[in-house]
C-alpha positions in Angstrom: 50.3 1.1 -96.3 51.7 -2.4 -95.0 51.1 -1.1 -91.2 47.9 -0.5 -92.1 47.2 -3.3 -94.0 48.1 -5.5 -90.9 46.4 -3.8 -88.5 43.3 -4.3 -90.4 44.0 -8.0 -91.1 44.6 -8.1 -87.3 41.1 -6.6 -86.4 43.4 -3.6 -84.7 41.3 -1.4 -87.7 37.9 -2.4 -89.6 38.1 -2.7 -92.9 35.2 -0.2 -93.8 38.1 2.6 -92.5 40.9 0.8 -95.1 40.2 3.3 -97.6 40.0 6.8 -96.0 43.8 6.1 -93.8 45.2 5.1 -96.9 44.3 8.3 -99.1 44.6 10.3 -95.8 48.3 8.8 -95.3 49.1 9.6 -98.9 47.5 13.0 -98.8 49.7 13.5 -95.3 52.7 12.6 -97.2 52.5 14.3 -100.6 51.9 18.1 -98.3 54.5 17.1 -96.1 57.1 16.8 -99.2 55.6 19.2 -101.0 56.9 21.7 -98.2 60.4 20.5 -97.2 61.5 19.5 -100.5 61.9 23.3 -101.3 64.1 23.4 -97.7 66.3 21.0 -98.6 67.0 21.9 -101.9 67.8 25.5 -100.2 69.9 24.0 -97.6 71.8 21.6 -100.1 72.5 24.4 -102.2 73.9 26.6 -99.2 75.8 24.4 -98.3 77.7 23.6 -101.5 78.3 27.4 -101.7 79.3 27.5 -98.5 81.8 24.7 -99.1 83.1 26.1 -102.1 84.2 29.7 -100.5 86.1 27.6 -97.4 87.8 25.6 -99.8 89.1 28.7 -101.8 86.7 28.9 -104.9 84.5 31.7 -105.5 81.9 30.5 -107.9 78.6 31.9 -107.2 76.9 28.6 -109.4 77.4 25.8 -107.0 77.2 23.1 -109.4 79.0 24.6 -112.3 
């Protein structure tokens, strides 16, 4: 939102298109973490049990 604000300050962007990038940056954003949040979680999670059975421990719940 500051980029943007400063390239329409600068002239770089009219202001009559201010509007539309700013909810179509937020809209890019929200989808964008709506899909890799899921991976990381998966990925955090595979690694911690992955961790846990090289360091000798067994435990099938990661964060037990």
């Amino acid at each position: 939102a500051a980029v943007l604000l400063v390239l329409c300050s600068t002239g770089v962007i009219h202001w009559d298109r201010f509007w539309e990038l700013f909810q179509n940056g937020y809209l890019f954003k929200f989808i964008v973490s709506v899909l890799d949040t899921p991976l990381i979680y998966a990925a955090v999670y595979s690694y911690v049990v992955w961790i846990r059975r090289t360091k000798g421990g067994v435990s099938p719940k990661p964060f037990a």
